[in-house]
C-alpha positions as a Markdown table, in Angstrom:
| # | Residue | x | y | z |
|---|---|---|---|---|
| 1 | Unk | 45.1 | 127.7 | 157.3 |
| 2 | Unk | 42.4 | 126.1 | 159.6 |
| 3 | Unk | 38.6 | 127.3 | 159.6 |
| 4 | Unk | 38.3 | 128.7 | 156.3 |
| 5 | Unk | 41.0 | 131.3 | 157.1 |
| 6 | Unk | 42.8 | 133.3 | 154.7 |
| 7 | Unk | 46.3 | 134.6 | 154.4 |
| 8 | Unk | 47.1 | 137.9 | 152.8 |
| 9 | Unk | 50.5 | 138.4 | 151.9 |
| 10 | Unk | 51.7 | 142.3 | 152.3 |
| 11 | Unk | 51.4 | 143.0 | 148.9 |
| 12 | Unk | 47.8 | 141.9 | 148.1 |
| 13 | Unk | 46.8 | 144.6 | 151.6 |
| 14 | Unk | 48.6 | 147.4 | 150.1 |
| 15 | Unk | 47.0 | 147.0 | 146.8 |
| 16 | Unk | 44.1 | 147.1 | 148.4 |
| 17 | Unk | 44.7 | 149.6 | 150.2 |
| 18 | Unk | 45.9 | 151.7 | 147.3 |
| 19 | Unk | 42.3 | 150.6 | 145.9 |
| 20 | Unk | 40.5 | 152.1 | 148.4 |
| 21 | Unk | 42.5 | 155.7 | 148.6 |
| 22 | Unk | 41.9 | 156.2 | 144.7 |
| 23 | Unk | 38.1 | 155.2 | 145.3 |
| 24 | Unk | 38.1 | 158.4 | 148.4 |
| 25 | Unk | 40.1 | 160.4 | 145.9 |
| 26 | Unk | 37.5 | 159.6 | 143.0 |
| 27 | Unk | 34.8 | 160.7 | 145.1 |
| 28 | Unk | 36.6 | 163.4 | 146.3 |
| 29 | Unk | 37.0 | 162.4 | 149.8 |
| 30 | Unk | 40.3 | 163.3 | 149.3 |
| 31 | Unk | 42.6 | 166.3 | 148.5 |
| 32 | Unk | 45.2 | 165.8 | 145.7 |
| 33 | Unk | 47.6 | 166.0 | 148.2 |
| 34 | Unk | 45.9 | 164.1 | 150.8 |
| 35 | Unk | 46.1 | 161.2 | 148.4 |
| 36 | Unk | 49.6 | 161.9 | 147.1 |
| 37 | Unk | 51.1 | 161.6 | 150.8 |
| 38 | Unk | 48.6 | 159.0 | 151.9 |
| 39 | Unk | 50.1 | 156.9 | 148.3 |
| 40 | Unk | 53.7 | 157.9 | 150.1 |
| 41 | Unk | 53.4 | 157.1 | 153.1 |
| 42 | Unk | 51.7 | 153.5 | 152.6 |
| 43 | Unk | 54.0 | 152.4 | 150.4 |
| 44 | Unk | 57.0 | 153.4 | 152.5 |
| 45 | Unk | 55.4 | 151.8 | 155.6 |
| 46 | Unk | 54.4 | 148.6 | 154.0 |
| 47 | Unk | 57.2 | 146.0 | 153.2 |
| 48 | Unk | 55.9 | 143.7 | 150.3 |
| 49 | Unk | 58.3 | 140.3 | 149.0 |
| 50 | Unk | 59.7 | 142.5 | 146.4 |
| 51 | Unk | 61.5 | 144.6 | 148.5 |
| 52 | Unk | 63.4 | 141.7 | 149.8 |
| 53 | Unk | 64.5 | 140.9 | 146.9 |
C-alpha cells in the first residue's frame, strides 16, 4: 500500500482483539462472563480466510 500504510487481514484484528479482552479480563476489567460472550460474540462477528475455506 502507498504511504507506509498497512493492511490487516481479518484474522490478525481478531487476534488482537482477543489479546486485548484477555488483558481486561486479567486485570479484572472483566466478568467471567463478560469475557466469555465478548470471546463469542467476536468470533462469530468476524469472518477470517479460514472460514472460507
Amino acid at each position: 500500500m502507498e504511504n507506509g500504510e498497512t493492511k490487516f487481514d481479518n484474522k490478525y484484528l481478531l487476534e488482537r482483539q482477543l489479546e486485548m479482552l484477555k488483558t481486561f479480563y486479567d486485570r479484572k476489567l472483566l466478568t467471567k462472563e463478560q469475557y466469555e460472550f465478548e470471546i463469542q460474540v467476536l468470533t462469530t462477528r468476524i469472518k477470517t480466510d479460514s472460514e472460507n475455506d
